[in-house]
N, C-alpha and C positions, 0 to 999 in steps of 0.2 A: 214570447209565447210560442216560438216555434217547435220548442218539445212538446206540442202539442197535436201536430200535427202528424197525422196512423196511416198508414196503408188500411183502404177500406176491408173489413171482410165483405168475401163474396160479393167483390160490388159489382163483376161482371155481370152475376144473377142476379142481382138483386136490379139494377136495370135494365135487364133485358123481363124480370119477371113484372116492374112496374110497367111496360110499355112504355117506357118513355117516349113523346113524343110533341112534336113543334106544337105551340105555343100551349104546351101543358102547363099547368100550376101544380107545385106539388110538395110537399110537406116534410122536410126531416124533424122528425121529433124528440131525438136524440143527436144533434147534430156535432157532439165533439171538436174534433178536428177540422172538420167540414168534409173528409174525404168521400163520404158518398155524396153528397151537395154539390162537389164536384165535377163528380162524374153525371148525374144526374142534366145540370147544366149546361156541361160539352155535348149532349146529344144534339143540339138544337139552339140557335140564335137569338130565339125567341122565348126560349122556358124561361119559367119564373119560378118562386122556392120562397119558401116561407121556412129559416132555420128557430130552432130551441133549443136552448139548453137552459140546464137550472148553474151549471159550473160555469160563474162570470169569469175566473179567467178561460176557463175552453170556450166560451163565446167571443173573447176578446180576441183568442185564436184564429177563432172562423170568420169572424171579420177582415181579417187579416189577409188570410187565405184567399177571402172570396170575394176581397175590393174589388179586383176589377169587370165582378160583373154588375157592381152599380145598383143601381133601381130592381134591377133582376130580384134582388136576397132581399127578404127583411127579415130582421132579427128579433126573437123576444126574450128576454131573459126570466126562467122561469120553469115549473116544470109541467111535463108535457098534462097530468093529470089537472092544472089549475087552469089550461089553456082554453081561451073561448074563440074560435074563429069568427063570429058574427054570422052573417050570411054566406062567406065564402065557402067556397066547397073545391074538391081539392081533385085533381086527376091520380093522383096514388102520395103514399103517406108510408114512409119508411121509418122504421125505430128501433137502431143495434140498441142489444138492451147492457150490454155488457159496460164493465169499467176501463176509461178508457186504460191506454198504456201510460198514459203522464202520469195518471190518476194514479197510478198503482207505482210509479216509477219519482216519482216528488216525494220523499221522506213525510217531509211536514204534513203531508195531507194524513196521515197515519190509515193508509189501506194496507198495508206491507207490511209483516213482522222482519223484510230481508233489511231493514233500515231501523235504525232507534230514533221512534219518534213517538209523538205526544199522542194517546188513542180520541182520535177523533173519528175520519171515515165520512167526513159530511161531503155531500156533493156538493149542497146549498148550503154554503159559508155563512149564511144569512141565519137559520135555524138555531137553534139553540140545543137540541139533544146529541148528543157526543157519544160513542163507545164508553170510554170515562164512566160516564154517568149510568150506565148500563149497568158498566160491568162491577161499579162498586157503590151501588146502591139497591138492585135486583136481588132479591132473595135467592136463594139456593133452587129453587125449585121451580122459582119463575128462569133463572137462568139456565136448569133444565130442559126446561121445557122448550125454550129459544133454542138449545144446543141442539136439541134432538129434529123442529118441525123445517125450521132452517137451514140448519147445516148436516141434516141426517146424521148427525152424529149420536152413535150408538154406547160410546162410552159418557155419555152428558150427564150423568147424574154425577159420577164419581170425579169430574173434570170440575162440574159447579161446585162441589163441595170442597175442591181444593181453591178455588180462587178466592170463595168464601172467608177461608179461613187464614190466606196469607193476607187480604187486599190491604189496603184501598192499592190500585194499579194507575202508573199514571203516564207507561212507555209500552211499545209494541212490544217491544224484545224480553221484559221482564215476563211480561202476559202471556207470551210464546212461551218462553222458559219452563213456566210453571204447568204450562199446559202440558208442557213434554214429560214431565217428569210427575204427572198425574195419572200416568200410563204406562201399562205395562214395557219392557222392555222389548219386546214382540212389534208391538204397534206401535210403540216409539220409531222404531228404526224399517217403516213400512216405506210402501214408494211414494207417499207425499207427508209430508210434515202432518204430526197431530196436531196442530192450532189450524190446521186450514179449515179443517169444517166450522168450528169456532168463528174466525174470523169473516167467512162468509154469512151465518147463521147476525152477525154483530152488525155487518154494513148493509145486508137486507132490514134488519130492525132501524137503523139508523136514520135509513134514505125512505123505509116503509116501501120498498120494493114491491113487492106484489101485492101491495094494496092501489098503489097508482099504476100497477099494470091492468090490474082489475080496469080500474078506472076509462085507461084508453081505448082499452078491447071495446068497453062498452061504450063512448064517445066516438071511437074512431071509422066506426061504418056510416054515420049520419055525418062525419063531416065530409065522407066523397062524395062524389058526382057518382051514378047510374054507370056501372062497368067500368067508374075507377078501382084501382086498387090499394091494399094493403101487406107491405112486407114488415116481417117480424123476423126481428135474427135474437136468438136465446142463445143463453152459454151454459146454464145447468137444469137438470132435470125439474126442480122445481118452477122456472119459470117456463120450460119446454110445456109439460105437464097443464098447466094454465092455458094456454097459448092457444093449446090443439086445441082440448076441449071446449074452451070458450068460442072459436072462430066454428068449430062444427055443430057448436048449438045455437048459434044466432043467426035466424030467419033470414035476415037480408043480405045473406054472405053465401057465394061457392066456395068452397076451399077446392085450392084450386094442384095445392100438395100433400097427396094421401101418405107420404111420407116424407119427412123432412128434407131438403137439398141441403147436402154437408160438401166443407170444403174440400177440391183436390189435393193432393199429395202435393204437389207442388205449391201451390200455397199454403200449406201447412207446415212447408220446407222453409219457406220463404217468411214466415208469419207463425211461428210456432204455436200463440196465443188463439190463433183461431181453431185447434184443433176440436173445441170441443161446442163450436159453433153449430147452429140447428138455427136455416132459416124457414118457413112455412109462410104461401103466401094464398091471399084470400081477393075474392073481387064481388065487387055490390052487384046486387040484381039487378037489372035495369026495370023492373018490375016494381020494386019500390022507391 
């Protein structure tokens, strides 16, 4: 499971914006790879970490990873929105929201139209709803309406009508195909493929993305401690969008970044995939 393991985005800020510090407890809730888990870890001989993920093999990864710190990790397999801490409460609690690079880079996992594989898209192997099943059972107008709220895509009406009418689909590359050729030649040959807002718009429905980000924004101030904190790293404007305004309308929260921290050039050089990273981070009142 070693292709699983990423160079963190922004993981400098992103531990310097938790404070980390000796004998903190502290929560990855997207733990992938384990590369912020990590780092988080190295600051101190003493921190402890509580990792998640719902992808048992990327958990089987960060295990891996992050044997030798022992008793330090516990691991839950699962996703972050099903997650009950009990009475623990946490010194800061970070959560990339993005997919990882395996994820998108493993054919069979069907994230990627750049491979011919079977449309799936699940995180959790476990679940039973599939792209597949989306995309050739959804009506025209329900898949409209998915193409345009998810993937801002603004040709959606006339993309569902054509998937409509050739399916059932049962490979990334055909599904691509037709997507492409449901568009004009203009937007065809624009500077990102026309199936990307598609296929975005498919693996949020999939995983129900911003329904379990809902979910942690509003779990995840009650599970810190008084002036622990909370980092969020987003990859597109919809879950950016979520992000802010939920952390600046919840009482028990500073925000404590009036505008996003975006990665430098240099790791953008280095990590291409984080260019369009956005992370915003927030800290409990100690007041409640």
């Amino acid at each position: 499971m070693s292709e699983f393991f990423h160079q963190p985005v922004m993981g400098r800020e992103v531990v310097e914006g938790l404070v980390v510090r000796s004998q903190g407890h502290y929560l990855d809730a997207t733990v992938g790879g384990g590369g912020h888990s990590r780092l988080i870890l190295a600051v101190a001989p003493d921190v402890s970490l509580t990792a998640i993920d719902q992808d048992q093999q990327a958990l089987v990864a960060a295990q891996a990873q992050l044997g030798e710190y022992g008793d330090q990790v516990q691991f839950w397999h699962g996703n972050f929105a099903e997650y009950d801490p009990g009475r623990i409460r946490f010194d800061g609690i970070v959560a990339d929201l993005g997919v990882s690079s395996a994820q998108f880079d493993r054919p069979e996992r069907g994230f990627s139209f750049r491979h011919e594989a079977d449309l799936d898209m699940r995180m959790d192997q476990r679940q039973s709803l599939t792209a597949a099943e989306i995309i050739n059972t959804w009506d025209d107008k329900a898949l409209a309406d998915l193409f345009f709220k998810y993937g801002e895509e603004r040709l959606s009406r006339q993309i569902a009508r054509r998937i409509v009418e050739q399916r059932p689909f049962q490979t990334t590359t055909t599904l691509a195909n037709t997507i492409a050729h449901a568009v004009p030649g203009k937007y065809r040959y624009g500077r990102i493929h026309p199936a990307t807002r598609v296929f975005q718009a498919l693996r949020i429905a999939v995983n129900r993305e911003l329904e379990v980000l809902e979910m942690l924004l509003q779990r995840a101030p009650v599970w810190l401690k008084p002036e622990g904190r909370l980092a969020l790293i987003s990859f597109h404007s919809l879950e950016d969008r979520l992000v802010k305004h939920t952390l600046r309308a919840t009482e028990t929260l500073k925000v404590l970044t009036k505008k996003p921290i975006l990665p430098h050039a240099e790791e953008i050089e280095n990590n291409p995939r984080a260019r369009s990273a956005k992370l915003r981070i927030a800290e409990r009142l100690a007041d409640f």
